[in-house]
C-alpha positions as CSV (number, residue, x, y, z in Angstrom):
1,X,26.8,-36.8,11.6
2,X,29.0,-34.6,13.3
3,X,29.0,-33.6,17.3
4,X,30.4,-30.1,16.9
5,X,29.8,-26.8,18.1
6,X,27.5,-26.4,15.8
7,X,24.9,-29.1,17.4
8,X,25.4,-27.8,20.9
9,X,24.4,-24.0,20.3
10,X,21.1,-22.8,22.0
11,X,19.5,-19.7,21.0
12,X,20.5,-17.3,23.9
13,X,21.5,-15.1,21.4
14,X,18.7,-14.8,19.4
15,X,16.7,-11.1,20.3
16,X,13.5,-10.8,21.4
17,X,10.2,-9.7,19.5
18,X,9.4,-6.5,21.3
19,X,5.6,-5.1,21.1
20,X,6.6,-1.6,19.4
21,X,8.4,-3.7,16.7
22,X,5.6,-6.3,16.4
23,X,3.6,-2.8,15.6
24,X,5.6,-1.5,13.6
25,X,5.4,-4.4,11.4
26,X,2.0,-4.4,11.7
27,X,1.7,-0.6,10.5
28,X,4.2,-1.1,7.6
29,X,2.3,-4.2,6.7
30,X,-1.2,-2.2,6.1
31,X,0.6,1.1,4.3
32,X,1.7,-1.8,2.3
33,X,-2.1,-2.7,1.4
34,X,-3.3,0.4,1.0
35,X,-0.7,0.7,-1.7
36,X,-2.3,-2.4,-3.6
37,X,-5.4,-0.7,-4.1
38,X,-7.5,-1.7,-0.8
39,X,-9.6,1.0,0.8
40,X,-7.8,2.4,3.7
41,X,-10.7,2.1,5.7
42,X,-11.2,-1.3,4.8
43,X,-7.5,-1.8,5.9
44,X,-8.1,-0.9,9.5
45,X,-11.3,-2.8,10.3
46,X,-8.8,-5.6,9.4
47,X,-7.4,-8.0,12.1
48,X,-3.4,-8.4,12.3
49,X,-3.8,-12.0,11.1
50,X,-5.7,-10.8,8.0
51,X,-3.6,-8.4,7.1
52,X,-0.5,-10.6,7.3
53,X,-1.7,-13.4,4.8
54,X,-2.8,-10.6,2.2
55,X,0.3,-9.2,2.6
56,X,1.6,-12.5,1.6
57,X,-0.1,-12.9,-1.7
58,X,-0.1,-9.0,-3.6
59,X,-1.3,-10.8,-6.9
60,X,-4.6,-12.2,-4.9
61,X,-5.2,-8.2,-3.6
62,X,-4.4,-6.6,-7.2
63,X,-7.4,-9.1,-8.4
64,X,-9.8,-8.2,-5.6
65,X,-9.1,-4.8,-6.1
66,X,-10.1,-4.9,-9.8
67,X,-12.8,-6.9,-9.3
68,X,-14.2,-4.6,-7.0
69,X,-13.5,-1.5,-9.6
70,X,-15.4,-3.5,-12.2
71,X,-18.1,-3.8,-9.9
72,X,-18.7,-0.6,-9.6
């Protein structure tokens, strides 16, 4: 177990989160959807949080997408 520099860093370094980029995310993140298929009204009713864990899993949105064509 070493006692280097390594072990002594802190993050002062490390940039901040800003809100425009936290948006921009946010944006890219439900163009990102829409491109799977979901509705793009459907898309903005959609809390961030929501749209971050489909964005997560495209295979799970391709399935709903289709099962909601079939549907129909």
């Amino acid at each position: 177990m070493g006692t280097g520099r390594t072990l002594r860093k802190e993050s002062h370094v490390r940039p901040c989160k800003t809100p425009a980029g936290k948006a921009r995310r946010a944006s890219a993140q439900r163009r990102r959807l829409v491109k799977f298929g979901l509705g793009e009204e459907e898309v903005k009713l959609m809390s961030d949080e929501n749209v971050r864990v489909l964005v997560q899993r495209p295979t799970v949105v391709k399935k709903m997408v289709a099962k909601k064509a079939s549907a129909k």
